[in-house]
N, C-alpha and C positions, 0 to 999 in steps of 0.2 A: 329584227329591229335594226333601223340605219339612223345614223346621223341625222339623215334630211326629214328622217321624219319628225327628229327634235327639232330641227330648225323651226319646219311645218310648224309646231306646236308652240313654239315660243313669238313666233311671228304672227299666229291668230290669235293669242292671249296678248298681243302688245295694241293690238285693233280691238279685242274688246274691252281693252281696259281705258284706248283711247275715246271709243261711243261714250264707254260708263264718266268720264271725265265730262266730254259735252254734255249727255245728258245730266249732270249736275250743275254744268253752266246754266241750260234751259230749266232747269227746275226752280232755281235760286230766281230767273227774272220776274217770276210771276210767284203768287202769295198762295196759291190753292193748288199745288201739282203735286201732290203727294205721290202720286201711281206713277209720275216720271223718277223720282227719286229713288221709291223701291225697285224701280226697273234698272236705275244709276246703280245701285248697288249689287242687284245678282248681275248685273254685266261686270263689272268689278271683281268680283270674288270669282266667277265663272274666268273669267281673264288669268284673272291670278293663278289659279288652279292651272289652267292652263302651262302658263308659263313655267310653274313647280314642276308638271308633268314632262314638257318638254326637256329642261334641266334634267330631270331624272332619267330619261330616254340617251337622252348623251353619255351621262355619266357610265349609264350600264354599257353601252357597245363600245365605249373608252375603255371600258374595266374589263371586260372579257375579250376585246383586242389585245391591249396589253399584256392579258396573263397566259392567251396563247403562245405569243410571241417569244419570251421571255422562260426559260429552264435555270431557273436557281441551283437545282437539286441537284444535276445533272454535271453539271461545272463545279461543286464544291465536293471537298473532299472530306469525307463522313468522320468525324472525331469520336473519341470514346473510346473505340474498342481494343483488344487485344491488337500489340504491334504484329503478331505472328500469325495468329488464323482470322481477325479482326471479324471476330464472331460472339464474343464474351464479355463479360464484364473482366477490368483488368483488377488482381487484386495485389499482385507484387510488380514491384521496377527495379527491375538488373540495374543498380549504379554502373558496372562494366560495359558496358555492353548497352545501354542508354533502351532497355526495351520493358513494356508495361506489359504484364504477361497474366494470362488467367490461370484457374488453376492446372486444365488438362496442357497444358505448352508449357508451366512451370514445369511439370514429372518430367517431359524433353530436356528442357534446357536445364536441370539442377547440376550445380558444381560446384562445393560447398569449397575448393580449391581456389577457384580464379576470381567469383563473382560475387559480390557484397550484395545482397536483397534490402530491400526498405517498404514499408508499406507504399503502394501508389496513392497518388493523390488525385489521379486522372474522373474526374468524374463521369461516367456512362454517358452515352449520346441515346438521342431517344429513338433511333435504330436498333442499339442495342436492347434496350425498353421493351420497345415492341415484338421480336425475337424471343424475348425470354420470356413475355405475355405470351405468342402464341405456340411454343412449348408449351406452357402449361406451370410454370413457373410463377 
């Protein structure tokens, strides 16, 4: 699908909705043209259609242009996880030491000496989510 073909489409529904126009002029001059007027109208709506179609034709190769183009995911940097293996759900945060830690990097880093623990408040990123779906978790 290309642009031009929406133009195509928007530009042949603007011609039949301009006939379906005259032909309701001609229908209106004279008092017994009924078969012009229903003709006025599927030229009309057939127009119309048209033009919806072509609008929609744009929209999609605008929309999968852009999302080619375009890596969100790639440039942003994944929040959630463990500050240390950034593989886990985080369930403590070293005040000292400023790190969200899970539980197998907590048995590394425990030091009931230097480092105050507090429950994390970090919420999972849906990375992590997903990870732990497909373990089996």
């Amino acid at each position: 699908m290309s642009s031009k073909l929406g133009n195509w489409l928007i530009a042949m529904g603007a011609v039949f909705v301009t006939v379906a126009l005259v032909c309701i002029a001609a229908a209106s001059a004279k008092a017994d043209r009924s078969s012009v007027l229903a003709l006025a109208g599927s030229l009309f709506s057939t127009g119309a259609m048209m033009i919806s179609g072509g609008l929609y034709v744009k929209a999609r190769f605008f929309t999968t242009q852009n999302s080619s183009t375009e890596n969100t995911d790639a440039t942003r940097r994944v929040r959630g996880g463990c500050d240390l293996c950034a593989g886990d759900t985080p369930v403590i945060h070293c005040k000292v030491h400023q790190l969200h830690l899970c539980p197998a990097c907590l048995a590394q880093h425990y030091d009931f000496r230097s480092c105050a623990y507090v429950p994390s408040t970090r919420k999972p990123s849906t990375r992590v989510r997903t990870m732990a779906k497909g373990r089996g978790a």
